[in-house]
Phi, psi and omega in degrees: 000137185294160168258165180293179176288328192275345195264312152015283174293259173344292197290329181283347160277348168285306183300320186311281173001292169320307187108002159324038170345311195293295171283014166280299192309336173280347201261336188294111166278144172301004170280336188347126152209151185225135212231137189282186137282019160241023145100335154320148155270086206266103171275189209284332183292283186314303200297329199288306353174293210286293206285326181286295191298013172215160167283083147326179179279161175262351170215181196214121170248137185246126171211168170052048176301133159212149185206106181261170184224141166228100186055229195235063151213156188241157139259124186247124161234167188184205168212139152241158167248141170250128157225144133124171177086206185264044176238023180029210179255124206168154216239127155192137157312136179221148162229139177225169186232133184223152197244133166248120164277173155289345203250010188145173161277116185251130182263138210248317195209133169229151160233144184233161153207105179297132187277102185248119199320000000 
């Protein structure tokens, strides 16, 4: 059985976290673009590029999930908390745009905004 869109969401935030190269990359459409909180821009290369050169968070908490389907794209918006790596500790809000393939759910568009205290 294919996973859903919210088991998705959850493994590519497992996988940042992890350091899990291989299921960011499965999880990735070739359109990829990503626009961080500080406002960068990422096509699917440059982010990989990005994710092989830095130390992630060592955990990842997801809260205030809403994950809707339109055919076969979905929208997630949501928040994590990150600790530990070189992104130290922090809160961000997020929206992503996801594609359902034959091979899957693919994320497609991620957007960030650090939540500041």
């Amino acid at each position: 059985m294919a996973a859903s869109l919210a088991e998705c969401v959850e493994a590519f935030g497992v996988a940042w976290a992890k350091r899990d190269l291989q299921t960011l990359e499965s999880l990735l459409a070739p359109e990829y673009v990503h626009t961080d909180f500080e406002g960068r821009v990422l096509r699917r290369a440059e982010w990989l590029t990005y994710a092989r050169a830095h130390q992630h968070g060592s955990t990842i908490e997801f809260h205030d999930i809403e994950v809707s389907e339109h055919g076969d794209f979905g929208i997630v918006i949501g928040a994590n908390n990150v600790a530990g790596g070189t992104m130290g500790s922090t809160t961000i809000r997020f929206t992503q745009v996801w594609r359902r393939t034959e091979q899957g759910w693919k994320r497609v568009a991620f957007q960030a905004t650090e939540v500041r205290r």
